[in-house]
C-alpha positions in Angstrom: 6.6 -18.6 10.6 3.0 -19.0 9.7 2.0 -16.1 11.8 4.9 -13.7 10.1 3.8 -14.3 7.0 0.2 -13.8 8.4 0.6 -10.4 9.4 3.0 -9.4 6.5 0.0 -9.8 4.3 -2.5 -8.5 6.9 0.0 -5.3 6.8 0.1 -5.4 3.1 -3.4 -5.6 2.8 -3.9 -2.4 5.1 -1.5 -0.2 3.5 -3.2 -1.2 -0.5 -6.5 -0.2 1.4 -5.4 3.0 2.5 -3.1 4.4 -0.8 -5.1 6.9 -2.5 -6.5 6.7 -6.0 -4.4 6.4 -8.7 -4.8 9.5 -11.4 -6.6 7.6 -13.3 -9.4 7.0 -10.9 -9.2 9.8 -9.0 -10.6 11.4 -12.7 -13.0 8.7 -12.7 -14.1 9.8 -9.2 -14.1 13.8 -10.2 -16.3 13.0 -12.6 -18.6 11.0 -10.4 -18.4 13.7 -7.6 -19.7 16.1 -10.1 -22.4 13.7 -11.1 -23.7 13.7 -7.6 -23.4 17.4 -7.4 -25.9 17.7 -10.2 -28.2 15.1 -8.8 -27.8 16.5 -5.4 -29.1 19.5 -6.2 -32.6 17.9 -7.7 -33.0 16.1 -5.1 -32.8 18.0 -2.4 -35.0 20.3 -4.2 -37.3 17.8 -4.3 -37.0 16.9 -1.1 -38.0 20.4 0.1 -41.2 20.5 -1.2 -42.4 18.0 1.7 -41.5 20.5 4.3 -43.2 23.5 2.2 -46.0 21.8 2.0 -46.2 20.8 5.6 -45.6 24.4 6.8 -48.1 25.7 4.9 -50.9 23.1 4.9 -50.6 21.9 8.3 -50.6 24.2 11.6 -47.1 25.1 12.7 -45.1 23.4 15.0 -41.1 22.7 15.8 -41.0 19.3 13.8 -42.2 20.9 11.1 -40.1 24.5 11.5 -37.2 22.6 11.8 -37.9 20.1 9.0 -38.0 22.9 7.0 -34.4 24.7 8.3 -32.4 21.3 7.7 -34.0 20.9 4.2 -33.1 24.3 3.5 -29.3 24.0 4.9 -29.4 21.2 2.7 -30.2 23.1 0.0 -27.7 25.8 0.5 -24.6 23.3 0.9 -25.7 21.4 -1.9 -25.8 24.8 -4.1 -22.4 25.5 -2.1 -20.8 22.0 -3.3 -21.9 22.2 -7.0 -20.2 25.9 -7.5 -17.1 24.6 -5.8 -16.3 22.0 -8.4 -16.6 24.4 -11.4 -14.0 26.2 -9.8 -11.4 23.4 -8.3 -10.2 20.5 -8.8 -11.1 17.2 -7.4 -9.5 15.6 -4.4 -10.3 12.7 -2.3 -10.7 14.5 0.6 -13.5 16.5 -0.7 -15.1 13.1 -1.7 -14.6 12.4 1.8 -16.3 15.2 3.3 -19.2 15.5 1.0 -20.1 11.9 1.6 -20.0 12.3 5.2 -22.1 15.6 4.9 -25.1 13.8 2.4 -24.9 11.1 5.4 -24.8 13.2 8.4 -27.8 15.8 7.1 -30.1 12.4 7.1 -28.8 11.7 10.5 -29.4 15.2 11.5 -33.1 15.7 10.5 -34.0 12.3 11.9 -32.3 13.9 15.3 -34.1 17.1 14.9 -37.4 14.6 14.4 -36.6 13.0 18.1 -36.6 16.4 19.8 -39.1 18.2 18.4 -41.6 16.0 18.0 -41.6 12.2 18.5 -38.8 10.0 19.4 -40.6 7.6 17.8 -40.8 9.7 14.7 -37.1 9.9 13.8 -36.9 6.2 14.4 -39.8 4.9 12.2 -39.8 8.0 9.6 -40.3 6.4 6.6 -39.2 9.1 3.9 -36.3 10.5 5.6 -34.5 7.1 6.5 -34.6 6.1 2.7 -32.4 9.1 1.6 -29.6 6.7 4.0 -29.3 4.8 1.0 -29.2 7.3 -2.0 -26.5 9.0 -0.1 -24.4 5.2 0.3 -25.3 4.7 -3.6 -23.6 8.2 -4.6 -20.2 7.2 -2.4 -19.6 4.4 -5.0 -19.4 7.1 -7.6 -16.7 8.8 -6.0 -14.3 5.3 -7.1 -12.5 5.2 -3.6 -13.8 2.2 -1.6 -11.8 3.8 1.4 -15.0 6.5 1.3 -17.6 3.4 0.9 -16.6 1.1 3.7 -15.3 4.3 6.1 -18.2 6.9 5.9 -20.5 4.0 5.1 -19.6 2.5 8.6 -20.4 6.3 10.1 -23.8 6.3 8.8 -24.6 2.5 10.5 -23.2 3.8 13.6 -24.8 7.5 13.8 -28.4 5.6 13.2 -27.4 3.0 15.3 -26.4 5.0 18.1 -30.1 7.2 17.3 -32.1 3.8 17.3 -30.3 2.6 20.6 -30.9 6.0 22.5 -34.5 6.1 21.7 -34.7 2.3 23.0 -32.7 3.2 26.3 -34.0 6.9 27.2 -37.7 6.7 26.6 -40.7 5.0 27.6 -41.7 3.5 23.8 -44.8 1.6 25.4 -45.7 4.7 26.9 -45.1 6.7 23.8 -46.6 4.3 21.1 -49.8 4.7 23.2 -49.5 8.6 22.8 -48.4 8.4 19.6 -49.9 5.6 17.9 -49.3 7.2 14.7 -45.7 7.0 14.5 -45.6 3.2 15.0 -44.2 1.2 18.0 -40.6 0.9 18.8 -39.8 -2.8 17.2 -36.2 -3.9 18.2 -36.6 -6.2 15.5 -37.5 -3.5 12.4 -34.5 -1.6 14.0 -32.1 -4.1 13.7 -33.5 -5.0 10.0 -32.7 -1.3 9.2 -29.2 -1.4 10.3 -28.7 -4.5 8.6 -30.1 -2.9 5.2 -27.3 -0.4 5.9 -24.6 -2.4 6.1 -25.5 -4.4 2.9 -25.8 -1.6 1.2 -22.5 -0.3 2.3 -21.0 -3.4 1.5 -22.6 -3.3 -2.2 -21.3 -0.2 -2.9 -17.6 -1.3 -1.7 -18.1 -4.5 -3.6 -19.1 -2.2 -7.0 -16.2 -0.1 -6.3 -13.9 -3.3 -5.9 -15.7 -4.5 -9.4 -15.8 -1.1 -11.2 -11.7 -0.6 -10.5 -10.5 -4.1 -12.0 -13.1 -3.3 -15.1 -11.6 0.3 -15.5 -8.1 -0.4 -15.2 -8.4 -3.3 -17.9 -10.1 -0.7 -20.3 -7.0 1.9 -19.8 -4.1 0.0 -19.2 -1.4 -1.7 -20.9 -1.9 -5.5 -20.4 2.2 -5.9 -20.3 3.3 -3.1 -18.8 0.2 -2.2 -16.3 0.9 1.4 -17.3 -2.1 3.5 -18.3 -2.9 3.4 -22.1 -2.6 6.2 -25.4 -6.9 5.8 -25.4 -7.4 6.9 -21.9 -4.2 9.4 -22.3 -6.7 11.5 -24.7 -9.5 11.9 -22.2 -6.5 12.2 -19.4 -4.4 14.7 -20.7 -7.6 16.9 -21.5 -8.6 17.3 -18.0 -4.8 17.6 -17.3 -4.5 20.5 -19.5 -7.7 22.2 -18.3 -6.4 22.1 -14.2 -3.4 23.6 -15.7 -5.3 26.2 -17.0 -8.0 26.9 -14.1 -4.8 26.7 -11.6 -2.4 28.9 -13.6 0.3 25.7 -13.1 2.7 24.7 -15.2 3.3 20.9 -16.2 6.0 19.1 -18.5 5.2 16.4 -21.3 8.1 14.2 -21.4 8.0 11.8 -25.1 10.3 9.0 -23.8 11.5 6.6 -26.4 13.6 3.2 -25.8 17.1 4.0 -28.4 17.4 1.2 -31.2 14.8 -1.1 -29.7 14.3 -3.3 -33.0 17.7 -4.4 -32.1 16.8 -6.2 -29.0 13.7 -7.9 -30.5 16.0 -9.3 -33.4 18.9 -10.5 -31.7 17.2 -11.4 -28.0 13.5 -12.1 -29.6 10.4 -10.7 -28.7 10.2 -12.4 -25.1 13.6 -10.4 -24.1 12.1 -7.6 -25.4 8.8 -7.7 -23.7 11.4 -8.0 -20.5 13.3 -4.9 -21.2 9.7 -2.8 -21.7 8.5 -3.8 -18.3 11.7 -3.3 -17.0 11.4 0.3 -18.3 7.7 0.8 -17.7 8.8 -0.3 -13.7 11.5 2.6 -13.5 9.5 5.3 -14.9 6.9 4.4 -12.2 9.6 4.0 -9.2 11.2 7.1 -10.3 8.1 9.5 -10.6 6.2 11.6 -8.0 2.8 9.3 -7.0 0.8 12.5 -8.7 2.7 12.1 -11.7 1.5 10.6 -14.6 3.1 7.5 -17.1 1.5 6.2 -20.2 2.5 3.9 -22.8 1.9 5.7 -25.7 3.2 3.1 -28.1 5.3 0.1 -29.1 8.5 1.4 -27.3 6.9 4.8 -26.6 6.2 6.6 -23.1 4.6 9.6 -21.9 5.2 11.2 -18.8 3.0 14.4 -17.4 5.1 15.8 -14.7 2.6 18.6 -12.5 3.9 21.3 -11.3 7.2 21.0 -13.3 9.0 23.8 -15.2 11.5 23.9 -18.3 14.5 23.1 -15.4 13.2 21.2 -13.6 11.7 18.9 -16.3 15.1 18.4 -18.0 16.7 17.5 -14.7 14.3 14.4 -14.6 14.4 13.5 -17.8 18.1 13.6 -17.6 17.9 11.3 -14.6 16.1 9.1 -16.0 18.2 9.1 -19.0 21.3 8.1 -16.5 19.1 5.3 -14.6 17.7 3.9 -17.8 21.5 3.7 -19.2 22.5 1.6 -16.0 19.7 -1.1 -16.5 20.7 -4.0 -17.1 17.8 -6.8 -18.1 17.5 -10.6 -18.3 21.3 -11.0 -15.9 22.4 -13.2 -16.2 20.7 -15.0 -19.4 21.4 -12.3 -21.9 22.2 -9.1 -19.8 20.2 -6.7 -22.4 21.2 -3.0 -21.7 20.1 -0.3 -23.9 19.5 3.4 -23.7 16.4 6.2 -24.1 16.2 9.5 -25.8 13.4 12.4 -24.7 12.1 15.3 -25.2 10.1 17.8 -23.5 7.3 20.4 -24.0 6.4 22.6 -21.0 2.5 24.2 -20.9 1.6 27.2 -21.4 5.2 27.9 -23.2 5.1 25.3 -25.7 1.4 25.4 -26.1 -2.0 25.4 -24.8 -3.5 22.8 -26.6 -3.1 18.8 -26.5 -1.7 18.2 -29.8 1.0 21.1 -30.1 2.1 19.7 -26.7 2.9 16.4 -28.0 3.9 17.8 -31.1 6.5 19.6 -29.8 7.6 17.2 -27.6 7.9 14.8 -30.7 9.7 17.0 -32.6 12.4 17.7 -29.5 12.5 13.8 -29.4 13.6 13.6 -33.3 15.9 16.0 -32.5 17.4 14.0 -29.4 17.4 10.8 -32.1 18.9 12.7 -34.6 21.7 14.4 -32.3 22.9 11.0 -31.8 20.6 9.5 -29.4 21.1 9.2 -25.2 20.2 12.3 -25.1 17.4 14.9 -23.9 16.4 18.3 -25.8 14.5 20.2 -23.7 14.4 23.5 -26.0 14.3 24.1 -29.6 17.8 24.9 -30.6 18.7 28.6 -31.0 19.1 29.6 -34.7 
């Protein structure tokens, strides 16, 4: 029994680790993929001034050359990268790849260090190695702890596998007495390097971990858990502006609970607290996982429905309508049922701009309230 209910949370616990970012902090994580874009790029730059300068000061050689070329490839991708974003949108995927990529390059010029030169130079470089940890710092950013723990992982093992070859395929003695420059081969320092990688790793999970619980208490709804009118502002903003880069359509749905006072008067606040969650919980169950739900206020919802035209919109809304109807709340202490009214503005048609949206969709709502409520009005009535 013990071991059922073991695994059922072990299997829980795997499946929450593996969902993707909710919209709200896959934003947060567009915004900090863009942030590493820009500081990407300076770095790097940065960064290529070491293998300039050893080009040109120092006589030529293939450590060196090559040095140079994975600096410079850096330098292209992270140019690459940084026009991409202005042009698409985020998705965790990308976060994904561009993680693995900062992480891989450092892997690669150490690589490039063993063959060309030293092996004891890609295992002892002391500039290179470091840039291991600004990449694991920038995953955090990216607000997916999937990325920090799975690509953080790669990294450890890519320079673990690096260390472990050099220990295994070449005569260190011999080559620390050849090179004495470069430093001996310490299993010990190795070992204290990987370590440093996987606590960093593990920092970075742990701020993700941290960062999530803070953000979703700033912009959500302590009762319902749904996302909050403040963060709807910044939200539908960037909402408005994929629309816009994408040529996509999407539907603002104003949801509103009919003749809600009632049920706080006669059932008292506590019943009606009940019937909001219950309401907040089918607007969730009932919506795509890309779709959006906000409490806008009091007994107020907003739903951003992507990809959704004028038909398709009212179809939801008018399922919703039904489900909401067939609800029934606090069975059997009080049995509360109680019905919802909507209306719905579609971008471009009904505007392009945040607050004729919502205005529109407001005034199709008083129109729904008016009409005698249960209802949806979808378009403004013809004249």
């Amino acid at each position: 029994m013990l071991c059922g209910v073991w695994m059922g949370n072990l299997g829980k616990a795997w499946r929450d680790f593996w969902k993707a970012p909710d919209a709200a902090m896959l934003l947060s994580g567009g915004e900090g993929e863009r942030q590493v874009a820009n500081v990407r790029v300076v770095v790097v730059a940065f960064l290529l001034v070491m293998p300039i300068y050893r080009l040109v000061v120092y006589p030529p050689n293939p450590e060196n050359f090559w040095g140079f070329i994975v600096a410079l490839s850096a330098m292209g991708l992270s140019v690459y990268i940084f026009a991409w974003l202005r042009f698409h949108a985020y998705r965790p995927w990308f976060g994904f790849l561009t993680s693995t990529l900062d992480g891989s390059i450092v892997s690669l010029a150490l690589v490039v260090f063993v063959i060309t030169g030293s092996p004891l130079d890609g295992v002892n470089d002391k500039i290179t190695f470091e840039v291991y940890f600004l990449a694991i710092m920038a995953m955090s950013l990216r607000q997916d702890r999937r990325i920090c723990l799975l690509v953080g992982s790669l990294l450890v093992l890519q320079y673990g596998l690096l260390s472990y070859y050099v220990g295994s395929h070449y005569d260190v003695k011999a080559l620390y007495e050849k090179y004495h420059y470069n430093g001996a081969y310490d299993v010990a320092d190795q070992w204290t390097r990987i370590i440093l990688m996987c606590s960093a790793t593990f920092i970075a999970y742990a701020y993700v971990v941290r960062s999530r619980t803070l953000v979703n208490r700033a912009i959500r709804d302590p009762m319902t858990g749904l996302l909050n009118r403040g963060y709807f502002d910044t939200l539908f903003g960037y909402e408005i502006e994929r629309a816009r880069r994408y040529q996509q359509r999407f539907a603002v749905v104003l949801v509103d609970a009919d003749h809600f006072k009632r049920i706080n008067d006669n059932h008292g606040h506590a019943a009606g607290d009940a019937s909001l969650k219950a309401l907040a919980g089918l607007l969730q169950r009932s919506l795509r996982e890309s779709d959006i739900v906000v409490r806008f206020g009091g007994e107020e919802f907003v739903l951003l429905l992507h990809d959704t035209g004028p038909e398709a919109a009212l179809a939801k809304a008018e399922s919703l309508r039904e489900a909401t109807s067939r609800l029934v709340v606090g069975a059997p202490q009080y049995a509360i049922q109680f019905t919802l009214s909507a209306g719905i503005a579609i971008y471009p048609d009904d505007g392009t701009v945040a607050h004729v949206l919502l205005s529109r969709a407001d005034q199709r709502l008083m129109l729904a309230k008016q009409g005698g409520r249960n209802r949806v009005v979808g378009r403004d009535p013809r004249p």
